[in-house]
BADREN-205226 format. One record per atom (N, C-alpha, C): residue in one letter; x, y, z. Coordinates in pm, whole numbers, plus 50000, padded with zeros to 5 digits. Atoms other than C-alpha are relative to their C-alpha. Layout:
<recs>
AXYZ...
</recs>
This chain:
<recs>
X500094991050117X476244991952158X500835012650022X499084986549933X477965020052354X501804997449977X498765004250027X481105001952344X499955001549892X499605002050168X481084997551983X500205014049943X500224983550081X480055033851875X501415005650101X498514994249974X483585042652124X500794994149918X498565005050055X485725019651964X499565007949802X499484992250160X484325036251596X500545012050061X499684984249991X484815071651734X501754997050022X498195000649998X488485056951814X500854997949886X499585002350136X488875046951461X501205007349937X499354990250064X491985061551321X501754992549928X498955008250059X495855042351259X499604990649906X500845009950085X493975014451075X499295007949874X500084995150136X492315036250850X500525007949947X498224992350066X495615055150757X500734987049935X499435014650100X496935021150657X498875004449875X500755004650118X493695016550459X499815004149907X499684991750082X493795044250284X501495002749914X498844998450104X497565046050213X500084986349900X499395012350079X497285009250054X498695004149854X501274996950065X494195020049835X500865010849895X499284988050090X496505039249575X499774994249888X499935005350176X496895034849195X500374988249998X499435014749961X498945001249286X498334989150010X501255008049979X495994988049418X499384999549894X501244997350118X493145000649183X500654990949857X499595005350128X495874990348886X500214983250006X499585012050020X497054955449006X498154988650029X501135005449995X493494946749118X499364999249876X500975001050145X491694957048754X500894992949912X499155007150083X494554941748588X499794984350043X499745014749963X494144906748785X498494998049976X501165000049996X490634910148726X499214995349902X499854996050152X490894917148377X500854989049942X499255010650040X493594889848312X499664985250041X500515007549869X492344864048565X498794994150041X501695002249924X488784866648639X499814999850087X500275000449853X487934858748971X501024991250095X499355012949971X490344830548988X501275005050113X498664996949872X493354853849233X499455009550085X500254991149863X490854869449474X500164992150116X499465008249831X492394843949721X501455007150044X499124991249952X495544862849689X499485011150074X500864988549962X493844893649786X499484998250116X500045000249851X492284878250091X500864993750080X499675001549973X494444865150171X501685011050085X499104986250003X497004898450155X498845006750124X500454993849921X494264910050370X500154998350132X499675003849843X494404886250657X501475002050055X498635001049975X498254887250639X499955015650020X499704983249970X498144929150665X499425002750103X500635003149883X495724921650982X501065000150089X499185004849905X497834902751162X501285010849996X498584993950018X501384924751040X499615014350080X500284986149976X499354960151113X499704999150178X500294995849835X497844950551452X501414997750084X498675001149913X501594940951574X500825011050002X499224987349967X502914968951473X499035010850113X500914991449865X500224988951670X500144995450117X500305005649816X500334968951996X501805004950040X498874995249999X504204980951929X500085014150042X499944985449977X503695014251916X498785004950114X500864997049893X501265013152214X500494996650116X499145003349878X503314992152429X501435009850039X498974990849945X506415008052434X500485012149970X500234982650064X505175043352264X501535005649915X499194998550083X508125040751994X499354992849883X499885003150109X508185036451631X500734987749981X499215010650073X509335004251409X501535000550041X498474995349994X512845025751410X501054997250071X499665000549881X513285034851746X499834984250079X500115012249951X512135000251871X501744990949972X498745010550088X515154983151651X500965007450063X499334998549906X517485008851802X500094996650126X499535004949819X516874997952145X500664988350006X499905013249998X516684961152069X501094997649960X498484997750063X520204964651874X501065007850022X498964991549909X522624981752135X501665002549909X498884999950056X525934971451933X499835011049862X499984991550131X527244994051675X499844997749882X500275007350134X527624969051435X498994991149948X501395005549996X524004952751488X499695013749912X501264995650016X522794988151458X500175007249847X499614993150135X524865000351128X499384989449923X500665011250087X523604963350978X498595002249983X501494994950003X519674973051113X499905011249863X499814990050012X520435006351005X499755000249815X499745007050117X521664993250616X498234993249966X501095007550021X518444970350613X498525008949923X501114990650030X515824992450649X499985009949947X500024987750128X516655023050474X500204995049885X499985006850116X517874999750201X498404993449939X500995003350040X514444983350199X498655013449992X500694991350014X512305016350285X500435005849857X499814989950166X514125036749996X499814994849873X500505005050111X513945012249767X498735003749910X501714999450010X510275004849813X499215012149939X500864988350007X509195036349839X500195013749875X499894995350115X510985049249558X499424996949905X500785004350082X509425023549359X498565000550000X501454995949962X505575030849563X499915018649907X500544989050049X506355066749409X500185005649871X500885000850127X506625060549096X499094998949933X501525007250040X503925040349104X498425010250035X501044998649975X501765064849256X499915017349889X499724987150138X503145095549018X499344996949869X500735004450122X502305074848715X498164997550041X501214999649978X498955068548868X499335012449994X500434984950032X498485102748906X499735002449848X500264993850184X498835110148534X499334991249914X501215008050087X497135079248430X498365001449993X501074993849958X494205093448597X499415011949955X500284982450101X494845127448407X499514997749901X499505006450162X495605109448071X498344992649981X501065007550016X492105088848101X498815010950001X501294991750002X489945118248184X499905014449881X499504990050110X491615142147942X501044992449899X498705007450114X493065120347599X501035010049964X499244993150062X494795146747475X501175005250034X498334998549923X497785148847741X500214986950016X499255015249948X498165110347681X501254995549906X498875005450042X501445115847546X501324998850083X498784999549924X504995115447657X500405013050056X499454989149938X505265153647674X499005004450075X501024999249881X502305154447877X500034996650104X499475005649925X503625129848081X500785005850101X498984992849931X506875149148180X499015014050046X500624989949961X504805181848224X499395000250121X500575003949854X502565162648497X500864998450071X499445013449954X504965142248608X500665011650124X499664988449950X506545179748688X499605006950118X501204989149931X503805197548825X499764990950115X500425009649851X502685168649047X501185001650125X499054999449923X505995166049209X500435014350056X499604986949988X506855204449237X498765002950113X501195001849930X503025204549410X500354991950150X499845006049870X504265179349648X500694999150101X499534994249932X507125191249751X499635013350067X500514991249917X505775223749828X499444999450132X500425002749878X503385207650046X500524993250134X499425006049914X505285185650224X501155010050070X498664988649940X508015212850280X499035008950128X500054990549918X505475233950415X498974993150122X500605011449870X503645204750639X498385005049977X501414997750029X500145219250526X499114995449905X500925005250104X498915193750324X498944990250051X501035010949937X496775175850581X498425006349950X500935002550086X493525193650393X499604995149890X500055005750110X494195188350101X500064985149963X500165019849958X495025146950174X498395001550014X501175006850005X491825148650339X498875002349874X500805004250105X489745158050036X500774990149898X499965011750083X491695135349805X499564988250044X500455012849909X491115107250041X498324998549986X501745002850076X487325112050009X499784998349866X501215008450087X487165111349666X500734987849976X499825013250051X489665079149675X498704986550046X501755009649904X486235065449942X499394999749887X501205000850134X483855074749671X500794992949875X499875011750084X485525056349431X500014983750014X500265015049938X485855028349636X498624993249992X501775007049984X482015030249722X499664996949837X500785004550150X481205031449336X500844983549996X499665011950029X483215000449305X499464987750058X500615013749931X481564981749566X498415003449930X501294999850094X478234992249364X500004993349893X500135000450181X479554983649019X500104984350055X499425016349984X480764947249227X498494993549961X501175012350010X476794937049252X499495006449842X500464998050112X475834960248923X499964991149863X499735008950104X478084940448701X499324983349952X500395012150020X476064908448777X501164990050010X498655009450015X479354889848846X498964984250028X500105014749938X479214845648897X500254999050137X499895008249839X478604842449259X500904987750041X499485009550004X479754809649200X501654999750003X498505000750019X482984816649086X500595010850068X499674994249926X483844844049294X500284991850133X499355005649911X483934820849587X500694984349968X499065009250037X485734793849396X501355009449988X498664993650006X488674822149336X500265005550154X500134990749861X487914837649694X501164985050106X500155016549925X488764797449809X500854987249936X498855008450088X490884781449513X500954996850028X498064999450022X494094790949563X501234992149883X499115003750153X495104783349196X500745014649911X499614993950006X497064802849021X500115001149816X500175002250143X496384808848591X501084988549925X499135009550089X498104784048368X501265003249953X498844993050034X501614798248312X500855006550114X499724995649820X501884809148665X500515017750015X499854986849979X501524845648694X499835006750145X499734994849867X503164851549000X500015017250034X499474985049989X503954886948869X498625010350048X501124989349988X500434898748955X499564993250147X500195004349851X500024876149279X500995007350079X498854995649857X502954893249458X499545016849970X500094991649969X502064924749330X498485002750090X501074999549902X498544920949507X500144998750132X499895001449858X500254907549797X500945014850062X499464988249947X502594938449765X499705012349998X500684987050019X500374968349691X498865000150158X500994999249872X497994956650027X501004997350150X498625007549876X501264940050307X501025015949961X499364984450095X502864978650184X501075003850190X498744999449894X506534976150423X499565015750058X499784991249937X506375012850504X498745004350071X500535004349902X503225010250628X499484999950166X499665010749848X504154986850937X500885012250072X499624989949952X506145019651016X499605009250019X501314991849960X503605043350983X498954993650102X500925002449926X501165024351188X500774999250155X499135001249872X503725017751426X499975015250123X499944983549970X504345057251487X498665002050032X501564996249988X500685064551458X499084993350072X500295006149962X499625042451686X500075001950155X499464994749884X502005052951968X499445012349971X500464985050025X501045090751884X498734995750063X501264997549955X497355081751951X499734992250130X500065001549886X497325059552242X501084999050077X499095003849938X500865051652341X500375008350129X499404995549866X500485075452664X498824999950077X501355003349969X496925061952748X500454988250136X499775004049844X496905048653144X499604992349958X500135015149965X494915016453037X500554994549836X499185004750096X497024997852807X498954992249919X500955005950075X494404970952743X498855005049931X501004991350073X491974993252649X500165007649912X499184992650098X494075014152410X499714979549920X499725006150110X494864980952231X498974987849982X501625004650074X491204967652230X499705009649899X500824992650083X490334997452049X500995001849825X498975001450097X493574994451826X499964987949921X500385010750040X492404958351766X498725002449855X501174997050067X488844969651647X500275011549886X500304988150089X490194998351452X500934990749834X499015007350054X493174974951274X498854995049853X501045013050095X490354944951164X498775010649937X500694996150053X487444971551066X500385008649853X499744991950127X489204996650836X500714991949898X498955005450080X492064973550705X498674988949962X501245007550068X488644949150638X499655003549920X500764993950108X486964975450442X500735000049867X499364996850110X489654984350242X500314984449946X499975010650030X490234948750170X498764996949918X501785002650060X486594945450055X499725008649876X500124992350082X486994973449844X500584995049872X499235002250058X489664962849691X499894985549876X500935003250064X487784931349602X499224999549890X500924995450074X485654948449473X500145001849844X498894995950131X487824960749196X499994988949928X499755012050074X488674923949102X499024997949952X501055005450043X485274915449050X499225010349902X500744993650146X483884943148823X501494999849892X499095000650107X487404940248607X499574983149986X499925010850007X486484904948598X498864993249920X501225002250082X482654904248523X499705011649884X499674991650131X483694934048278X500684999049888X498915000850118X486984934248062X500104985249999X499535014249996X487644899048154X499014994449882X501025005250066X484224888448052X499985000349845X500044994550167X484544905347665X501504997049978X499185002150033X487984892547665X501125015049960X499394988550032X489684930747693X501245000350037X498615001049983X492934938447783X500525015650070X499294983049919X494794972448043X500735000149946X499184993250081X496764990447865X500245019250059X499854991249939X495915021748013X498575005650080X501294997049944X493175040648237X498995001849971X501545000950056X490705044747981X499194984550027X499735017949998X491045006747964X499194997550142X500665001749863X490285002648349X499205002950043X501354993449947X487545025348355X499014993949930X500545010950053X485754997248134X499104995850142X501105006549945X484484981948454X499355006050090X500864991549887X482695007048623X498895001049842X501464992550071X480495016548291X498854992250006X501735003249988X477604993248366X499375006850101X500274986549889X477035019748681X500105008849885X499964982050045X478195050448526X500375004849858X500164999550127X478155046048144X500715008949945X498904991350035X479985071347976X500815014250050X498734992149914X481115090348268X500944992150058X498675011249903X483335059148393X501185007949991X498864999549986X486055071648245X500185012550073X499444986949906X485895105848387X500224998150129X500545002549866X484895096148723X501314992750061X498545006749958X487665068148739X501645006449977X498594984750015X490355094048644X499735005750109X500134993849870X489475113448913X500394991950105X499675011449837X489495085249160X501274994349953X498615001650030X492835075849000X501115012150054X499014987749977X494345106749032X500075002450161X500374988049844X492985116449401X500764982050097X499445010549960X494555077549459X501705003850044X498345000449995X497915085649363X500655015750056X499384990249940X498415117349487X499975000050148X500235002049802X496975107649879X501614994449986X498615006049934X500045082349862X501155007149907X498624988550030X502525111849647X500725004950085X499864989449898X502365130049964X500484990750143X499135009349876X502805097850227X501224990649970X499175008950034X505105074850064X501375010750032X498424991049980X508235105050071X500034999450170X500194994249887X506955115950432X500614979250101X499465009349901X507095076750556X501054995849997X498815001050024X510315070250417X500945007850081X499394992349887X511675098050627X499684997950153X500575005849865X509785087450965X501004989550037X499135012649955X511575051550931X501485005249994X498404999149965X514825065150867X500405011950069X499634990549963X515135091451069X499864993850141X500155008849872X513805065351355X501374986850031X498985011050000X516225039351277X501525005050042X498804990650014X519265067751265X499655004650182X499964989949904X518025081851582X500045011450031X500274987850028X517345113051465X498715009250007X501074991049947X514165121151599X499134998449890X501124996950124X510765126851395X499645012349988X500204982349994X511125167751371X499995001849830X500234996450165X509675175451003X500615010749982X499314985949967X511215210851060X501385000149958X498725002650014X514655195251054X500434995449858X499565000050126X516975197350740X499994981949931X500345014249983X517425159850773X499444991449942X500865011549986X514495145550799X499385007549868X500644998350128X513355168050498X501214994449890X498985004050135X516255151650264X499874991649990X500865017750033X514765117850288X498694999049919X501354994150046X511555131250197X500545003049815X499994993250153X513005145949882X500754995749932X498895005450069X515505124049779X499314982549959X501335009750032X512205097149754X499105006349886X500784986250094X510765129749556X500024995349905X498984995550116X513285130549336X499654987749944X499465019850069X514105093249236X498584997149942X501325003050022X510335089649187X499495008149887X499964992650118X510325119748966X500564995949829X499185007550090X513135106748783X499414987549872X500255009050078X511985074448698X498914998749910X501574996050037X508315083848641X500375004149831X500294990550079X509435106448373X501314994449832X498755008850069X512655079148224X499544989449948X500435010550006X510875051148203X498954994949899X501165001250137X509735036047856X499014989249967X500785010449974X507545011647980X498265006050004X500734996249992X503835011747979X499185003350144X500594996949885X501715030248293X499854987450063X500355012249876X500464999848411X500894987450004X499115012049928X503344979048419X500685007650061X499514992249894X505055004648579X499614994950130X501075000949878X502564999048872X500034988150043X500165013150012X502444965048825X501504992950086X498194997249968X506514966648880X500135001950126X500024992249895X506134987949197X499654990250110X500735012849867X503804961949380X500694990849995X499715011149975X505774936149306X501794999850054X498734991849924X509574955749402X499734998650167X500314994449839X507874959849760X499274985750056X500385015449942X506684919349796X501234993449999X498895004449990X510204908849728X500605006150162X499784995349815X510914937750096X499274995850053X500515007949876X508384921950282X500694993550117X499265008749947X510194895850389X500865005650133X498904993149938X512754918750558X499145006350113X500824988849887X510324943950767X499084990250077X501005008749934X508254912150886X500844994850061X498915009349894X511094897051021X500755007750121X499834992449903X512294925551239X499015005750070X500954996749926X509234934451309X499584989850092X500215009849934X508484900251479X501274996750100X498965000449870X512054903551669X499625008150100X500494989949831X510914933951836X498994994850041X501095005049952X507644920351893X500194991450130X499995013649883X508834893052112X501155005950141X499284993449884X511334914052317X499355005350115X500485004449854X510644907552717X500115019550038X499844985949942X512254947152761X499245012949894X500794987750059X510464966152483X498254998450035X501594997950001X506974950252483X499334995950139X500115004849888X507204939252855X498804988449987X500905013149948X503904920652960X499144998349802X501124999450153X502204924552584X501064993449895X499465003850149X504744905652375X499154986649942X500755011150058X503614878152135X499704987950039X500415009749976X501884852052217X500404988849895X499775011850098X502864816452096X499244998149836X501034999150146X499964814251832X500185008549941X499744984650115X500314848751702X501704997349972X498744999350050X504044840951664X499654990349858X500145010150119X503054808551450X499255005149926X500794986450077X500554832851261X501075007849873X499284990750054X503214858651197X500914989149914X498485009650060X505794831551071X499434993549883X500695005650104X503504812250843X499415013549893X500594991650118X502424849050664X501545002749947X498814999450035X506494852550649X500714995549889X499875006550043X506614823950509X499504999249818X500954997850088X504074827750233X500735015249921X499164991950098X505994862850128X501014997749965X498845006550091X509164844350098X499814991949920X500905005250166X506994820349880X500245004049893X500584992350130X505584843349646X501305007749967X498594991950019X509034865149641X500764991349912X498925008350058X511104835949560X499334995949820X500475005750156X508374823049254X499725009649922X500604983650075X507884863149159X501545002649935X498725000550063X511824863549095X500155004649872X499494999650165X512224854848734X499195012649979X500934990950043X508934875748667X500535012550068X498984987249917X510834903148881X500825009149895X498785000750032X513894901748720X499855003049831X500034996050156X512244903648310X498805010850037X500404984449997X510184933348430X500545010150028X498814990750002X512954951348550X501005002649861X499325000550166X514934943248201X498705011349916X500694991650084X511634956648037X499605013350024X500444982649973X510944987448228X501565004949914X499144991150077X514954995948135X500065002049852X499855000450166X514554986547763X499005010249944X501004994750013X511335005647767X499224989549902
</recs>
């Protein structure tokens, strides 16, 4: 029992994942699959869970073994110039992307969260006004590196929304039954709506991430004398938090499911989503879920710029000094673009979001595959590299995002047309 109560008190990289995947993305692609779906794609979902298991604890045993980042790792492993300008290309191409598109997604969340608890800024010039303020807010903070209180109260109330959700999961009275026929199916609706399976697999498997945990991982034990014991407790912290949040997340599916689904409703926007909390909290849902919307998308406003700069400032070899001009122009040039689009874009909130998760399941592919090169390297991870099974593990969840990527495509490709058409 002593053991156990150390490895919670060690608790910490794992639930920084769990929390950064727990954003508007989530909350939106979950009540939307919930809501569209029923119970029938919470196999995606656990399945996104076990696959972010396995991806998160490798990057941790990474950043414990050889106390470097994702970045830095790939620089070692890639000595040539023209390996490391190709690395180099890869990953900032796939971080900036992503994360441009995670901060849209979590900007519009922000204001969908406003827009639901207050109707009367649910227009377009309300929109830009937030869209403003949020961003102007976040740069500040991030410029001035003092936003680790303020995270931590948003982060609590994104928990408390979580917990109400795992309340409203048994409130709603959902089908037992059919919850573990979708938990266990692995069918996919009649028309094949990949566009909401990849974004589930890509709002929880979240590329930048595997670089944050990486970093944060080494930071907390990577200068710890017993190795195995650092990455027992990195094990237990990985599978408990990245569990919860998985469970939470769940959760979500199943009151959008035994809620809007049930009455045949339809997302459209956050009032909309706050539908399946009111058998709990009746006509404060919507306030309540605005709040927990908002305090969603602003936790990941503030990490999505910051990890974008970590990976490329690791990959460049430029150190992780927040101080430096640098490493703040990555940060803000993720700001920006996120600003931009947030505030361009004549599409509706939640396909926006919808968009975002599924932009960042198409990069998967890419950050799982370098991440599993370094993994196996004899000179970075010496005696701790992958074991045979965990390689066949990692390769078969690889596998499964080049899947869903390849059948998310088309659906890709006419949500991108519709975000530009508005």
């Amino acid at each position: 029992m002593s053991n156990i109560g150390q490895r919670i008190k060690n608790v910490g990289p794992g639930a920084l994942v769990a929390a950064a995947f727990i954003g508007p993305g989530t909350v939106t692609s979950c009540s939307i699959s919930g809501a569209t779906a029923g119970y029938t794609l919470l196999w995606a979902m656990l399945l996104s869970v076990i696959s972010v298991i396995i991806m998160q604890s490798m990057a941790a045993r990474l950043g414990i073994v050889s106390g470097m980042g994702l970045g830095e790792a790939l620089r070692t492993k890639f000595t040539s110039a023209g390996a490391r300008i190709l690395i180099s290309i890869l990953v900032i191409a796939a971080v900036f992307v992503g994360n441009i598109a995670y901060e849209t997604g979590n900007l519009t969340g922000s204001i969908l969260g406003v827009q639901a608890a207050f109707p009367a800024l649910d227009n377009q010039t309300g929109k830009i006004v937030m869209a403003v303020i949020l961003a102007v807010i976040a740069f500040i903070l991030l410029f001035s590196g003092s936003y680790n209180r303020v995270e931590n109260l948003l982060t609590a109330l994104v928990v408390l929304m979580g917990v109400i959700f795992l309340i409203c999961a048994f409130a709603a009275s959902p089908d037992w039954g059919a919850v573990l026929k979708g938990l266990f199916g692995f069918k996919v609706p009649a028309g094949g709506d990949w566009m909401t399976v990849a974004a589930l697999m890509g709002t929880t498997v979240v590329p930048y991430n595997i670089y944050l945990h990486a970093a944060s991982a080494s930071t907390k034990w990577g200068h710890s004398g017993d190795k195995d014991d650092a990455l027992a407790n990195s094990r237990f912290d990985s599978v408990i938090s990245i569990g919860l949040g998985g469970i939470i997340s769940m959760a979500i599916i199943i009151c959008a499911a035994a809620t809007i689904h049930a009455t045949g409703g339809e997302i459209a926007s956050g009032a909309d989503m706050a539908k399946a909390l009111t058998p709990l909290l009746g006509n404060w849902a919507t306030v309540i879920f605005g709040i927990g919307l908002f305090a969603a998308g602003a936790t990941s406003m503030l990490t999505a710029p910051l990890a974008a700069a970590f990976a490329s400032s690791g990959i460049l070899g430029w150190g992780e000094d927040m101080k430096k001009g640098r490493f703040k122009a990555f940060w803000i040039i993720v700001l920006a673009f996120g600003l931009i689009a947030t505030c361009t874009l004549g599409a509706s909130p939640t396909q926006i979001i919808l968009f975002a998760q599924a932009a960042n399941a198409l990069l998967l592919p890419i950050t799982g595959i370098l991440l599993l090169i370094v993994a196996n390297d004899n000179k970075i991870m010496q005696n701790h590299k992958n074991k045979m099974w965990f390689n066949i593990l990692v390769v078969l969840v690889i596998a499964i995002f080049i899947f869903i990527a390849a059948r998310n495509m088309r659906a890709f490709i006419s949500g991108l047309q519709a975000l530009i058409s508005g």
